[in-house]
GULODREN-865824 format. One record per atom (N, C-alpha, C): residue in three letters; x, y, z. Coordinates in steps of 0.02 Angstrom, whole numbers, padded with zeros to 5 digits, always signed. Layout:
ALAXYZ
...
This chain:
UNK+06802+06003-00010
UNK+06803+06023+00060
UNK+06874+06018+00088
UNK+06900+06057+00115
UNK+06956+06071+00170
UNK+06958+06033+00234
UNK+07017+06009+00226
UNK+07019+05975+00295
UNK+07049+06006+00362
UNK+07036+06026+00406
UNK+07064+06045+00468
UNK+07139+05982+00456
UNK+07206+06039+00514
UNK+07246+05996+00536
UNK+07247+05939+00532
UNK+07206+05926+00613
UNK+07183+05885+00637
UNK+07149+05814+00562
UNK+07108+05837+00526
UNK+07090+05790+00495
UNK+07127+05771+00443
UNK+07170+05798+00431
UNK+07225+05792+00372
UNK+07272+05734+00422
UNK+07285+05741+00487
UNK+07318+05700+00522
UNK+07289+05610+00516
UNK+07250+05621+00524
UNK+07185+05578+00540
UNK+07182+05510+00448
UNK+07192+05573+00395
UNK+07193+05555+00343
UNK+07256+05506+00338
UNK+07308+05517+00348
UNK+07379+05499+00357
UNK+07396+05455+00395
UNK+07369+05451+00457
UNK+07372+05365+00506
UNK+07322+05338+00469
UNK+07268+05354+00437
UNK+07233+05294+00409
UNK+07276+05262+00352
UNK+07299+05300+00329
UNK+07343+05273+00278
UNK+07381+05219+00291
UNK+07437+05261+00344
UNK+07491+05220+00394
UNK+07461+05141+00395
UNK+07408+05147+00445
UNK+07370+05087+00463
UNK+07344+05040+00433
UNK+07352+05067+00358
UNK+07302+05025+00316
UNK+07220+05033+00345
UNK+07191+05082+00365
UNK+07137+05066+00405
UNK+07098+05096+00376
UNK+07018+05075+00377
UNK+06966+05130+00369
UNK+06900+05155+00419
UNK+06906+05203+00407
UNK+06878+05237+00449
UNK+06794+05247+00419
UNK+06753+05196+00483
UNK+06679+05231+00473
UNK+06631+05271+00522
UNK+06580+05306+00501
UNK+06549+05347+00543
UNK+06484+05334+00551
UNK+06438+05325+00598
UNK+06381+05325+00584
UNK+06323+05369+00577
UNK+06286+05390+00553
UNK+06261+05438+00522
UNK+06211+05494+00588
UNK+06255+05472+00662
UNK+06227+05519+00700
UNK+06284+05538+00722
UNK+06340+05524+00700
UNK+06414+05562+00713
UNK+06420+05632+00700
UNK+06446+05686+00757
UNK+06477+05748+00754
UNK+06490+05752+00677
UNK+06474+05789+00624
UNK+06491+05823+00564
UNK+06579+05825+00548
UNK+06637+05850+00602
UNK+06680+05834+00593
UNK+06707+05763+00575
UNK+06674+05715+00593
UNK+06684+05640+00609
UNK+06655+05619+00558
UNK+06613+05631+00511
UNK+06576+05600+00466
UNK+06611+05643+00412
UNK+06633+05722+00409
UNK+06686+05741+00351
UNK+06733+05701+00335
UNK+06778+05680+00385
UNK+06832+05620+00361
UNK+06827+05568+00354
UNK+06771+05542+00369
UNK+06763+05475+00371
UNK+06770+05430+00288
UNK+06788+05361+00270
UNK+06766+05349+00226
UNK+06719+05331+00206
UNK+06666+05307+00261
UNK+06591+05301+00254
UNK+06575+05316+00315
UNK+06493+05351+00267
UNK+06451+05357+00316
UNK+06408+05335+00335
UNK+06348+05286+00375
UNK+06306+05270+00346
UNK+06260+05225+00407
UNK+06202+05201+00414
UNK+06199+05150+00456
UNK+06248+05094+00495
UNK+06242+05030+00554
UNK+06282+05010+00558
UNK+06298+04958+00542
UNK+06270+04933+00500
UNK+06273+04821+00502
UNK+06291+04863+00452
UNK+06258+04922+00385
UNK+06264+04923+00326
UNK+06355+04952+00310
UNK+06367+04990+00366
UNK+06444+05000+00358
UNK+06495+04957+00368
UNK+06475+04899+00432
UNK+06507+04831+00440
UNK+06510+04807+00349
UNK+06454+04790+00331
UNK+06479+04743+00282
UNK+06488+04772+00233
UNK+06491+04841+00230
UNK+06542+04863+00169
UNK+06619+04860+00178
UNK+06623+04869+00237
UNK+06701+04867+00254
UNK+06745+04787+00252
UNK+06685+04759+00276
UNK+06699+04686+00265
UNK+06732+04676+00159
UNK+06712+04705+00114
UNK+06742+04694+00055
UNK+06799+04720+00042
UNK+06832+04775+00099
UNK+06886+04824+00078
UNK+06948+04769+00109
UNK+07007+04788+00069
UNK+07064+04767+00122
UNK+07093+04804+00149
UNK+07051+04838+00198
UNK+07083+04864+00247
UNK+07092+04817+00313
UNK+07142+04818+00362
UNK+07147+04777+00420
UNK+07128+04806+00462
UNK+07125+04879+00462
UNK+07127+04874+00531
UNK+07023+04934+00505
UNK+06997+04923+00582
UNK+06929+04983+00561
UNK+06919+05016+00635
UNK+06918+05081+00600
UNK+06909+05137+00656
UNK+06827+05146+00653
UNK+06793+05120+00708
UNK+06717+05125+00714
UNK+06703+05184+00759
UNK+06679+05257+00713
UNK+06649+05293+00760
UNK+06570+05290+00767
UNK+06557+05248+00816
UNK+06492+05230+00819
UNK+06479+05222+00906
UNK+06432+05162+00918
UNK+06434+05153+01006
UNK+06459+05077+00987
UNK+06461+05048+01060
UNK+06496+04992+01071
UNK+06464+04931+01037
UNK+06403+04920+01022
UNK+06365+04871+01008
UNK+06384+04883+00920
UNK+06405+04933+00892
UNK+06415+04942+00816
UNK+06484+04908+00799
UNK+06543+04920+00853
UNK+06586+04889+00836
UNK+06606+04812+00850
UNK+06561+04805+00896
UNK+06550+04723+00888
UNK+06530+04708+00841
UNK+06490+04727+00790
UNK+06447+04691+00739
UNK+06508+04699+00685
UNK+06530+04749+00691
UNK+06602+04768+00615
UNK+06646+04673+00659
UNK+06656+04671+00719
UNK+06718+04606+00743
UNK+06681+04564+00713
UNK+06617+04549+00719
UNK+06571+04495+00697
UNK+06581+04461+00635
UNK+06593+04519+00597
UNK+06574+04499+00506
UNK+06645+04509+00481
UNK+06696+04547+00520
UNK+06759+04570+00494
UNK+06802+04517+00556
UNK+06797+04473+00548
UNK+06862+04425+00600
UNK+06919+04445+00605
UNK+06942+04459+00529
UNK+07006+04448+00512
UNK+07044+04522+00517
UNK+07001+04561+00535
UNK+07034+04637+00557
UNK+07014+04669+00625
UNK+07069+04712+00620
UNK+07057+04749+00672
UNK+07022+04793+00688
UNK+06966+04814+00743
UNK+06921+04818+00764
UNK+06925+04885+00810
UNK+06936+04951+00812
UNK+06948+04993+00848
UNK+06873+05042+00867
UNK+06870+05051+00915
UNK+06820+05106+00945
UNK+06858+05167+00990
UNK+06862+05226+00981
UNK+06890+05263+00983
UNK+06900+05282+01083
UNK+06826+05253+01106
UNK+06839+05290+01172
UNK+06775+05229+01193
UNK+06789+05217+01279
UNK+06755+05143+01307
UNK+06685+05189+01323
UNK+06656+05244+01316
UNK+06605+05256+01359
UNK+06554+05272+01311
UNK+06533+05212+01244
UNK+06510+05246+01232
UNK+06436+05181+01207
UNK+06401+05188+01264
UNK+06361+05105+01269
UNK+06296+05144+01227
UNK+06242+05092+01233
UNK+06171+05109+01203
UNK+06135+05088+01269
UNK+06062+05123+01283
UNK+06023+05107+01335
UNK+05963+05048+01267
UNK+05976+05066+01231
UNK+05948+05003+01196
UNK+05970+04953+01191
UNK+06023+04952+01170
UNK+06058+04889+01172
UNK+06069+04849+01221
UNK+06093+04897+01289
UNK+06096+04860+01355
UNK+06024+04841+01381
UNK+05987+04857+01366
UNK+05888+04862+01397
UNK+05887+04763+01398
UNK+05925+04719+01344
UNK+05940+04638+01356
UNK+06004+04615+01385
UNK+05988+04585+01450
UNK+06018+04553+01481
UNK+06032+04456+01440
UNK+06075+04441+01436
UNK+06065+04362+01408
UNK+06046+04324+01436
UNK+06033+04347+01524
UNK+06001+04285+01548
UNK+05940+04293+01587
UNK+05891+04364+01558
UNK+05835+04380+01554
UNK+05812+04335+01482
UNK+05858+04349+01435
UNK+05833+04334+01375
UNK+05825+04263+01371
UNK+05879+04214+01415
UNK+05847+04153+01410
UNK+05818+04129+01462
UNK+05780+04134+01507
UNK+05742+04134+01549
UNK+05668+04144+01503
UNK+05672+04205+01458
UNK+05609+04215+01420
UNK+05597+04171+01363
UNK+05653+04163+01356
UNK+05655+04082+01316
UNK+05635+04017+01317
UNK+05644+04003+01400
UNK+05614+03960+01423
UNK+05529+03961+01441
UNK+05524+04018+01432
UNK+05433+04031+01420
UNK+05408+04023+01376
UNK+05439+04023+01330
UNK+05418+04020+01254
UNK+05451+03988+01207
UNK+05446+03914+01230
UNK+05478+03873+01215
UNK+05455+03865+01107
UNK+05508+03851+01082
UNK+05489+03858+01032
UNK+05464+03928+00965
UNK+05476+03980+01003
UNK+05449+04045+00991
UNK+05518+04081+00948
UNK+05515+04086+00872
UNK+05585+04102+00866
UNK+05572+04195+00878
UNK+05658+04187+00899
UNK+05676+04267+00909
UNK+05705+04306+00854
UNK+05690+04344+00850
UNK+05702+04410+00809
UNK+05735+04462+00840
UNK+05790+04483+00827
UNK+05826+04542+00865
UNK+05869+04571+00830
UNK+05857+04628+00827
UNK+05849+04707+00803
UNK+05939+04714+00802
UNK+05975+04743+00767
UNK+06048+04743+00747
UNK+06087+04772+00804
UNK+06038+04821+00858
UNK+06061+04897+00876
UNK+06049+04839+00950
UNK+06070+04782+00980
UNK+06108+04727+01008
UNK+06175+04699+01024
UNK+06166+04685+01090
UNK+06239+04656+01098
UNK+06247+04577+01061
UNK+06320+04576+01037
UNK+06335+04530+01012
UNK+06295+04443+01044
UNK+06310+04457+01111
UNK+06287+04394+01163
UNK+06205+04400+01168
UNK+06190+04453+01128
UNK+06098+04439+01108
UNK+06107+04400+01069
UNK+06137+04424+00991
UNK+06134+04404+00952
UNK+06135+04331+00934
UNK+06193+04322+00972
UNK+06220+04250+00978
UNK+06126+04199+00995
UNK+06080+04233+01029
UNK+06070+04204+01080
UNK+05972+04201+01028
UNK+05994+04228+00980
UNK+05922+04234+00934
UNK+05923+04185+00870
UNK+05879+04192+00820
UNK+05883+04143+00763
UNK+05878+04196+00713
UNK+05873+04244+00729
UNK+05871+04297+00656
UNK+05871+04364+00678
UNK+05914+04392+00647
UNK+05906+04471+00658
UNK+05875+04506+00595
UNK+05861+04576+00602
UNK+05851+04614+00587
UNK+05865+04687+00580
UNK+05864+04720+00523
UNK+05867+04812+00551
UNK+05800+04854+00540
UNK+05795+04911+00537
UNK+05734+04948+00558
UNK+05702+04956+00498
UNK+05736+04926+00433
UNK+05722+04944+00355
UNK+05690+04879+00340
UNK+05724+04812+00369
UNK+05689+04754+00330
UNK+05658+04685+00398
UNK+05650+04731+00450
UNK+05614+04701+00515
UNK+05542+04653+00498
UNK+05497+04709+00448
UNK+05446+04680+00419
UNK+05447+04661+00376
UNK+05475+04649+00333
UNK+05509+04576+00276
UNK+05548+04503+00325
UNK+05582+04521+00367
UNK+05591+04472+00419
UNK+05565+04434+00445
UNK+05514+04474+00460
UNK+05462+04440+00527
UNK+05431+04400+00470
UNK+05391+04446+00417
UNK+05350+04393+00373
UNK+05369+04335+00333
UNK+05437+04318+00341
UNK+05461+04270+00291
UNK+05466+04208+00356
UNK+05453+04205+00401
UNK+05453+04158+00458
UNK+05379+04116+00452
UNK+05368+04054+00476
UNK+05318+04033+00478
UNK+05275+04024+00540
UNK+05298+04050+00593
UNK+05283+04053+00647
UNK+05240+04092+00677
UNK+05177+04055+00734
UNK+05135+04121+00752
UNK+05140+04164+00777
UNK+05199+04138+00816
UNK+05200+04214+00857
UNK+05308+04202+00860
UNK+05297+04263+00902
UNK+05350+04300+00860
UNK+05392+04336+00927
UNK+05449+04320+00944
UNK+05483+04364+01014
UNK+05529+04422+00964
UNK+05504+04466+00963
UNK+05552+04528+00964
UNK+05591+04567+01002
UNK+05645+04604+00979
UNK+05711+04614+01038
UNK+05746+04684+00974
UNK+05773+04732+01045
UNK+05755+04741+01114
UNK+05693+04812+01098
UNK+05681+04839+01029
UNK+05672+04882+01044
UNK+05572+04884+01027
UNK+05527+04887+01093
UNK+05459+04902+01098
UNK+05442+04928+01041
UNK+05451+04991+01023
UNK+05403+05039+00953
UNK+05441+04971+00904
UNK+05487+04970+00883
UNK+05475+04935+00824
UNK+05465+04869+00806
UNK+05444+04840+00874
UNK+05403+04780+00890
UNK+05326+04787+00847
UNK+05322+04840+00878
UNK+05233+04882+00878
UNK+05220+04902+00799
UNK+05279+04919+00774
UNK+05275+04937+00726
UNK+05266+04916+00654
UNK+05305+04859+00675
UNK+05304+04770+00640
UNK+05241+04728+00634
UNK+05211+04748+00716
UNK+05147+04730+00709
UNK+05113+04749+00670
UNK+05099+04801+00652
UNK+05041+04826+00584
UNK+05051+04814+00547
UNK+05113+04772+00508
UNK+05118+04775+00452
UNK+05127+04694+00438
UNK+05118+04655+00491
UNK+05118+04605+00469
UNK+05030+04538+00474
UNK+05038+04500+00477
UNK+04959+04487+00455
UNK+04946+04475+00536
UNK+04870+04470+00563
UNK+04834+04466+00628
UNK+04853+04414+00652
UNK+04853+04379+00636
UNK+04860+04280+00638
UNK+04953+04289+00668
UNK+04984+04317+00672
UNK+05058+04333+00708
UNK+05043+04383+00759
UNK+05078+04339+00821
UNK+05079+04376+00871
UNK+05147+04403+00885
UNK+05148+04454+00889
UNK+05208+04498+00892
UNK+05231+04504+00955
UNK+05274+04467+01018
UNK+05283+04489+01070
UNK+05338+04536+01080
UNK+05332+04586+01111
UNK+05394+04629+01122
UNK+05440+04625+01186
UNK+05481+04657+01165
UNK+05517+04652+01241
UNK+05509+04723+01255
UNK+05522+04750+01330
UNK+05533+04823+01363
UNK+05598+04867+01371
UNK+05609+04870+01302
UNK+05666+04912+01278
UNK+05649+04955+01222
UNK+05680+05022+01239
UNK+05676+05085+01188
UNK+05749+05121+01195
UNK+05744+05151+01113
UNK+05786+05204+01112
UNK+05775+05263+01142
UNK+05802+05267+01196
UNK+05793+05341+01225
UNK+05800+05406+01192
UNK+05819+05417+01131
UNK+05813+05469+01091
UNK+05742+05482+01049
UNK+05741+05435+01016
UNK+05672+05420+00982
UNK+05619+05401+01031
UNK+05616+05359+01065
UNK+05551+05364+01096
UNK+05529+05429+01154
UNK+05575+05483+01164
UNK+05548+05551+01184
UNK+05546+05605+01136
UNK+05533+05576+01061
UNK+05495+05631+01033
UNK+05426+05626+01033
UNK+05385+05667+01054
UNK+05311+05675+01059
UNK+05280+05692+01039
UNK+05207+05678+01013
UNK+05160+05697+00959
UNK+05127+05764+00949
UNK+05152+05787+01020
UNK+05118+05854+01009
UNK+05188+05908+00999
UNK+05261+05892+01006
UNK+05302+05924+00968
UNK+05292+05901+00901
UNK+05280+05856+00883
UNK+05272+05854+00781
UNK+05201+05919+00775
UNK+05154+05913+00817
UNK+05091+05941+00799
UNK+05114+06010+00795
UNK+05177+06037+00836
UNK+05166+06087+00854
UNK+05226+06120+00777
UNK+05265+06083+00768
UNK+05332+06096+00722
UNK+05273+06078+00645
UNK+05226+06040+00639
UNK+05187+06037+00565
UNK+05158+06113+00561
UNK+05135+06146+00609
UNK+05087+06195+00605
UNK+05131+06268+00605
UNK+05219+06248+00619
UNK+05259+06303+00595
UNK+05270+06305+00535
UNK+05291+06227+00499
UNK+05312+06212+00465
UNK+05249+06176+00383
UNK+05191+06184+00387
UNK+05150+06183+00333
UNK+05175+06151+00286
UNK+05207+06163+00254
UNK+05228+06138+00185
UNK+05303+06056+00199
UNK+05321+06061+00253
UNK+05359+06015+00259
UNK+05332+05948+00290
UNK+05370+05895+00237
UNK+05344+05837+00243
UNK+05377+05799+00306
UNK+05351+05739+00361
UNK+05382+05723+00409
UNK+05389+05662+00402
UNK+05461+05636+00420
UNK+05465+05570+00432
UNK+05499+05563+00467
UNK+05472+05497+00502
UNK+05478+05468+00554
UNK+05506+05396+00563
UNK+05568+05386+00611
UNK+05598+05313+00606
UNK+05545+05282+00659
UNK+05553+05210+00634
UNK+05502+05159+00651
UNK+05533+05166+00756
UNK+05587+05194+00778
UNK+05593+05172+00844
UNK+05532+05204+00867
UNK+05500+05274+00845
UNK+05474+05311+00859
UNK+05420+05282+00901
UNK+05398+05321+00942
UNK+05321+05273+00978
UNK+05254+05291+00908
UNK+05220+05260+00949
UNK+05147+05240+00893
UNK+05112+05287+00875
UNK+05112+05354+00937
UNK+05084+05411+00926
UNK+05123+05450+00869
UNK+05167+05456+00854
UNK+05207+05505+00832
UNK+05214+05476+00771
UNK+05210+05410+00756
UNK+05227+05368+00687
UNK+05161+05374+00676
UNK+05099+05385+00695
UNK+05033+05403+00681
UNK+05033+05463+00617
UNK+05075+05501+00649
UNK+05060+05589+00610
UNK+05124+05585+00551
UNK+05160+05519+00536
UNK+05213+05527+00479
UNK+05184+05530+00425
UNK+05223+05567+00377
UNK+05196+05544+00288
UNK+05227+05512+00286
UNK+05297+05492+00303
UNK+05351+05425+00284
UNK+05387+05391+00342
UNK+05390+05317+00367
UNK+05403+05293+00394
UNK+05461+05268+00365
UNK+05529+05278+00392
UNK+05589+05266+00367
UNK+05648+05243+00395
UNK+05686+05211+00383
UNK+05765+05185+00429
UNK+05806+05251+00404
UNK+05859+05249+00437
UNK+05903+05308+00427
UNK+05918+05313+00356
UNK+05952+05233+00304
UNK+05973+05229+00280
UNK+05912+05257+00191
UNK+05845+05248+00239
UNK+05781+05247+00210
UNK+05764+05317+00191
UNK+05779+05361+00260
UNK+05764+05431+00245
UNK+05816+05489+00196
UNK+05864+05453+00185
UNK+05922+05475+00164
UNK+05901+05475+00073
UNK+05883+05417+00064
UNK+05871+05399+00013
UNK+05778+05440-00015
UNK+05729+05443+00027
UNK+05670+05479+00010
UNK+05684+05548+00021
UNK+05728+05582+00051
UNK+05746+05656+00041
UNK+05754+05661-00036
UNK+05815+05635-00015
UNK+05835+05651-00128
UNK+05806+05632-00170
UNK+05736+05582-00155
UNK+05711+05569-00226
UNK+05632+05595-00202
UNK+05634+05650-00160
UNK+05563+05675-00148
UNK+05556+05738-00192
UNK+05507+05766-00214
UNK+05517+05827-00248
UNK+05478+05878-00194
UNK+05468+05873-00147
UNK+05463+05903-00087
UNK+05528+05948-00068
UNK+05516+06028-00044
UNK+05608+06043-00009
UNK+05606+06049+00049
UNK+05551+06045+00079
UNK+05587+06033+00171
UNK+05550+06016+00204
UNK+05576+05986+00249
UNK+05573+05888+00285
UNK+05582+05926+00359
UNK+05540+05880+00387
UNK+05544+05855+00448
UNK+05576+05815+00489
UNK+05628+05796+00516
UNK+05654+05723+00522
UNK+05665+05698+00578
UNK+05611+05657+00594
UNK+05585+05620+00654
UNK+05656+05570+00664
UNK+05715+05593+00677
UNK+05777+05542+00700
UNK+05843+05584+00742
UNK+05871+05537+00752
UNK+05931+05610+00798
UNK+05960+05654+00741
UNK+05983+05721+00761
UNK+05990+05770+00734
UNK+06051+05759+00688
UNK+06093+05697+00691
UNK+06170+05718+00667
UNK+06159+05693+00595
UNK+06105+05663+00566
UNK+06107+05645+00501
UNK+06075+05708+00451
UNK+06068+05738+00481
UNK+06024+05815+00461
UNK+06096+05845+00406
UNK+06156+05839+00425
UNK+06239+05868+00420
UNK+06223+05836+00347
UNK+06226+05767+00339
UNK+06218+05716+00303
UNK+06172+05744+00251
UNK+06111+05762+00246
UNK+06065+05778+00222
UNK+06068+05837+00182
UNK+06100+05875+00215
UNK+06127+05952+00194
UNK+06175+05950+00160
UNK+06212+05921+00145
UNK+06274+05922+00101
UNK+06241+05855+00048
UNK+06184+05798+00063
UNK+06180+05775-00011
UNK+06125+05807-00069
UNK+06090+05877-00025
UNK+06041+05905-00037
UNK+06029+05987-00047
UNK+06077+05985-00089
UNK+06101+06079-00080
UNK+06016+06107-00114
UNK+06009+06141-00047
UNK+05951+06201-00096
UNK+05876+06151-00044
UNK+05875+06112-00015
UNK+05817+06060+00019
UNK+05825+06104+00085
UNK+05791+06104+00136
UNK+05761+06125+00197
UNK+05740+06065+00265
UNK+05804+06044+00290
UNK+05776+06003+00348
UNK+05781+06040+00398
UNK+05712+06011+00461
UNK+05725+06018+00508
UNK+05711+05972+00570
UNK+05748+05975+00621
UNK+05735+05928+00674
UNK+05691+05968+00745
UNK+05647+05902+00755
UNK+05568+05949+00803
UNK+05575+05969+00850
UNK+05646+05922+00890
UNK+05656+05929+00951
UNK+05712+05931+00955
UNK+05736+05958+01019
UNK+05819+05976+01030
UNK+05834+05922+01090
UNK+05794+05864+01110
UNK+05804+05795+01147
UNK+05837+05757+01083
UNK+05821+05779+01029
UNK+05843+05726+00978
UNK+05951+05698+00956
UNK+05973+05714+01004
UNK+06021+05688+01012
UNK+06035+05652+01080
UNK+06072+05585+01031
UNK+06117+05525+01061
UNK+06190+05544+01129
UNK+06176+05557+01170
UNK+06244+05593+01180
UNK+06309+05520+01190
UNK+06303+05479+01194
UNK+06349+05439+01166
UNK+06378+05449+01112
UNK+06356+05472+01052
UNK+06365+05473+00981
UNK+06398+05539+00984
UNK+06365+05587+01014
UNK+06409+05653+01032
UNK+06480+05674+01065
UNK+06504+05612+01097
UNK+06560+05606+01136
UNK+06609+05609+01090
UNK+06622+05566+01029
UNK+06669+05565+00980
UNK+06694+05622+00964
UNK+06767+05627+00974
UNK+06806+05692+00940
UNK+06848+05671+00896
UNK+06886+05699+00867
UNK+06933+05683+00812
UNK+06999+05675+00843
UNK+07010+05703+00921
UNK+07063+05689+00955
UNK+07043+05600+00972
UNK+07008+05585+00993
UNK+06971+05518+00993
UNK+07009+05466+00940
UNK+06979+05473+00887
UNK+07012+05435+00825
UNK+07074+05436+00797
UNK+07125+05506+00807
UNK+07167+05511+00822
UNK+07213+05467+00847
UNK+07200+05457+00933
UNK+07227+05398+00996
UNK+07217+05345+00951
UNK+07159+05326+00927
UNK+07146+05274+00924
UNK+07187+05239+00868
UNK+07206+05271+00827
UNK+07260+05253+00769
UNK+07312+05247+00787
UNK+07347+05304+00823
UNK+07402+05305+00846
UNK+07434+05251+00903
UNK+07374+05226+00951
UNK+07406+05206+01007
UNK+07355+05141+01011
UNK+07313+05107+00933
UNK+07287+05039+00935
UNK+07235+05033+00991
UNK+07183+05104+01008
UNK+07151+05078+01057
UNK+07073+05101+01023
UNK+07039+05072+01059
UNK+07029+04994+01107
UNK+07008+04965+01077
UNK+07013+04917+01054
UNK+07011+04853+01015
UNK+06945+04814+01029
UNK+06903+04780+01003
UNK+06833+04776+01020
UNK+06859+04705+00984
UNK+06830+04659+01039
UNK+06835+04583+01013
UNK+06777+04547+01036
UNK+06751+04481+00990
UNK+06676+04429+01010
UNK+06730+04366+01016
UNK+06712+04352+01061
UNK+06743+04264+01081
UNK+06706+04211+01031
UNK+06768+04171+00986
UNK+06743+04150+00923
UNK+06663+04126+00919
UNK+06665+04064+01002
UNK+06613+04044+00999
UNK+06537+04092+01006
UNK+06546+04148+01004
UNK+06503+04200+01031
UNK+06479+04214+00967
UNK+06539+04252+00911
UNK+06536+04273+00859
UNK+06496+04227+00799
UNK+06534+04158+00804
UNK+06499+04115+00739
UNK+06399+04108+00749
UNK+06402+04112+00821
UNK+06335+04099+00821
UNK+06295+04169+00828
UNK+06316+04219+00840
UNK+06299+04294+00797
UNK+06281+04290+00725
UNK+06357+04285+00708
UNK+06332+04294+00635
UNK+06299+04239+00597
UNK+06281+04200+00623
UNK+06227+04146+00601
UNK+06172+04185+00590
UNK+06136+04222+00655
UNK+06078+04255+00639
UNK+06076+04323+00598
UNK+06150+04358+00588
UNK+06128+04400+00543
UNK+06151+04371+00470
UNK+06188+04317+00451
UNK+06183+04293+00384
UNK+06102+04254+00365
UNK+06047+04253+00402
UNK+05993+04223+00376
UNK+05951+04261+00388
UNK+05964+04339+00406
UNK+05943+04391+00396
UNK+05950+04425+00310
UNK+06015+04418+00296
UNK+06035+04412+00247
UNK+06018+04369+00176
UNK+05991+04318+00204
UNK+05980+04289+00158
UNK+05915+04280+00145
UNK+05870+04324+00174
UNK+05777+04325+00178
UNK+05797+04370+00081
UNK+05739+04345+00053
UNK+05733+04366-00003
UNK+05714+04447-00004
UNK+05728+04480-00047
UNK+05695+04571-00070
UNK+05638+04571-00083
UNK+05574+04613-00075
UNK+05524+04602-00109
UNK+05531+04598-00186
């Protein structure tokens, strides 16, 4: 593949910088061409965490490049442009969250990656949308505070035993939870032969009508080893780019045209650009913030594989 100008530029301050550059897999197609990875976000944090690179250009939202400061201390931490928050992520306040704490005294928390750092800090274990229900079940506890996001509270619920009470909190991804069951009904009955899957943010109706319930990093991986050629894909539209180039000759399609992040859409390559060139903006966790973050995602980490 050919690089535009522009990305040949892009190639060359990373160099300069010693830096690497990641994308997350709902990034503009230009942004994920240059990138050196692509991929979920805790899962791109701690790959980058093995490289020696110093400095990391996160094209992601703000709560992604906290998690890269989290696990990566010792480098530099760049997000290309300040506007680019989550309504999920923000949906926890920290002092809603301990207030609800104090209700439930004893109740350990579980919270979902796609969190602000000062959640994180503020839980005993995290999770992502791939190993939420390996999480939850390796706890001994009856019941269970989940954070921030409702469907995959709900979603956790089914799959874990009756005797756990799953409490959720009232937070959704606004992308995923306005796809609706009667756009899948209506895109299966164009689409016949194509198989649908659906990420767990999804609401209950719509994860009802999936053949595969999947994390991004999940669906990426059951495309290419499906012998099925065209998919449905119940997630925002920008990993579709992704899909198409690891799947020459396969058939995706996305149900709805709500299915983009427009945070994630903001990123330009003039963006990453600045951001090499002129060290901005630098995304930092106040130590004491950070160690007790990554407390809960290293014993996330350390829950066994099936």
């Amino acid at each position: 593949m050919e690089f535009t100008f522009q990305q040949q530029e892009i190639r060359q301050w990373l160099e300069r910088r010693r830096a690497i550059m990641l994308a997350h897999n709902y990034q503009p197609a230009p942004i994920q061409d240059v990138a050196d990875l692509v991929g979920d976000s805790l899962e791109l944090s701690l790959a980058a965490a093995k490289t020696d690179a110093e400095v990391i250009v996160f094209c992601g939202v703000h709560f992604m490049a906290e998690t890269a400061a989290i696990i990566c201390p010792e480098k530099t931490v760049l997000l290309p442009r300040t506007d680019l928050g989550c309504c999920l992520a923000e949906s926890v306040k920290v002092d809603k969250l301990l207030a609800r704490k104090e209700e439930l005294p004893g109740v350990p928390v579980v919270t979902y990656v796609n969190s602000t750092a000062a959640v994180k800090a503020e839980s005993d274990i995290c999770c992502t949308s791939a190993n939420a229900v390996r999480v939850v079940n390796s706890l001994t506890a009856s019941r269970v505070l989940m954070l921030p996001d409702q469907n995959l509270g709900l979603y956790v619920a089914r799959h874990t035993p009756k005797s756990v009470e799953i409490i959720t909190w009232e937070g959704w991804c606004n992308v995923h939870d306005g796809l609706s069951a009667e756009e899948i009904l209506e895109f299966r009955e164009a689409h016949p032969q194509a198989v649908f899957i659906a990420h767990p943010e999804c609401n209950p109706e719509v994860l009802d009508l999936a053949d595969a319930i999947r994390s991004t990093s999940g669906m990426l991986q059951y495309v290419h080893e499906a012998a099925a050629q065209e998919f449905i894909i119940g997630t925002e539209q920008g990993i579709l780019h992704r899909m198409r180039k690891e799947n020459p000759g396969k058939v995706f399609h996305s149900p709805s045209r709500r299915l983009i992040c427009r945070p994630m859409k903001r990123m330009t390559l003039g963006d990453v650009l600045s951001a090499l060139k002129e060290n901005r903006y630098q995304v930092t966790v106040p130590e004491e913030i950070r160690l007790r973050a990554l407390q809960a995602v290293e014993r996330m980490l350390a829950v066994p594989r099936d």
